[in-house]
C-alpha positions in Angstrom: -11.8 -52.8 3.4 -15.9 -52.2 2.3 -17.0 -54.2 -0.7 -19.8 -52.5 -2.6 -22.1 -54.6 -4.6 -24.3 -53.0 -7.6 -26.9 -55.2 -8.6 -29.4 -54.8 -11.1 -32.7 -56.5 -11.2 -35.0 -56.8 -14.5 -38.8 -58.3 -13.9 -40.8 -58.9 -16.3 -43.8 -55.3 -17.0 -46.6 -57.8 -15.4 -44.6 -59.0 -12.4 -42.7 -55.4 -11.4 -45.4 -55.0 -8.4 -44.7 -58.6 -7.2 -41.1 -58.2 -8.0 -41.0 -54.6 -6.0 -42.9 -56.5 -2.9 -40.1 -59.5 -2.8 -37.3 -57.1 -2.6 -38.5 -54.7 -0.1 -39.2 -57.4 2.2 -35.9 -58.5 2.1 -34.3 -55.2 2.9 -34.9 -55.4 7.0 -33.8 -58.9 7.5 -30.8 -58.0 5.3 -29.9 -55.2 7.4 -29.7 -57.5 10.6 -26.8 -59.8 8.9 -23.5 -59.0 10.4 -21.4 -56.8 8.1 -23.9 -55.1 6.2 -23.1 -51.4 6.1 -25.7 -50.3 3.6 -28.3 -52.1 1.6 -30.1 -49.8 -0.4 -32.8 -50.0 -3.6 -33.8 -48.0 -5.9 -36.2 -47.9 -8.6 -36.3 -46.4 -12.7 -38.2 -47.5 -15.9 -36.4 -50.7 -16.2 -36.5 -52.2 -12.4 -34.2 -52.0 -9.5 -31.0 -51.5 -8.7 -29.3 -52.4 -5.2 -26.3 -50.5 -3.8 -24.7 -52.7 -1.3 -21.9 -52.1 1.2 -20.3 -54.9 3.1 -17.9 -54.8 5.7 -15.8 -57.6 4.5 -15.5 -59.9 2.0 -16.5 -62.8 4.4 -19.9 -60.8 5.7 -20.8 -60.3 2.2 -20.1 -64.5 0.9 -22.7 -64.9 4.0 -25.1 -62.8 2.6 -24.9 -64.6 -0.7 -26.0 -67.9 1.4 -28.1 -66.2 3.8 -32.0 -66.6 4.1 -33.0 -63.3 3.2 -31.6 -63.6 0.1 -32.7 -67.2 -0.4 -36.5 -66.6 -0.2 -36.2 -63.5 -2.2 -34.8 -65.3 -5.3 -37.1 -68.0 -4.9 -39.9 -65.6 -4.7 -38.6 -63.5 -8.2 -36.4 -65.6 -10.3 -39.6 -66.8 -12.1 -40.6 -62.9 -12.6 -37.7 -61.8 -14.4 -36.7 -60.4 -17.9 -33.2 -61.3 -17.6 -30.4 -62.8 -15.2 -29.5 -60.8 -12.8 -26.8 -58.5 -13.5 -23.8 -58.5 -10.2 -21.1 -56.0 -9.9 -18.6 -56.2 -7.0 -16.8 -53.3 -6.4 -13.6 -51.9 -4.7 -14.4 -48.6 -3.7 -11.5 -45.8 -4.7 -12.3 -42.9 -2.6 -11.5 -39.1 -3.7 -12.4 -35.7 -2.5 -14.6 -35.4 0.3 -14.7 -38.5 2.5 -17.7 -38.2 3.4 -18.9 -37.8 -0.3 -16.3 -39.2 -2.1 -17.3 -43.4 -1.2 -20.0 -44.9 -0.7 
């Protein structure tokens, strides 16, 4: 079963450039670690937001310890307005499969 991860990321207005540059670097190592089926981010007024998909619970406990992830945090904890805010997810398909999960 897929695990989907919703993060949300809040920098601080003066650091959003920095805090853009740290996350977007992280995105093609990321997408190299085993078990990642989608690591996505987007952007609105208030910062970023990941959608994550992970194979397994396992592939996604590795990501939490990998290196990508590791420099990234280094590079924006300092930069944001407020803790990062985690959501795991089961997914609960309906519909369309094909549009009905991510």
């Amino acid at each position: 079963m897929s695990f989907v991860i919703v993060a949300t990321v809040v920098p601080e207005p003066e650091s959003r450039d920095a805090v853009r540059e740290a996350l977007l670097a992280a995105v093609p190592q990321v997408h190299d670690e085993p078990g990642c089926e989608l690591y996505s981010v987007q952007e609105d007024e208030q910062g970023f937001v990941f959608v994550e998909r992970w194979a397994s619970q396992e592939a996604m406990a590795e990501h939490g310890k990998g290196e990508a992830l590791r420099t990234m945090m280094a590079t924006v904890s300092e930069h944001l307005a407020q803790p990062l805010d985690v959501r795991v997810l089961r997914p609960l398909p309906a519909g369309d499969p094909e549009k009905g999960a991510v």
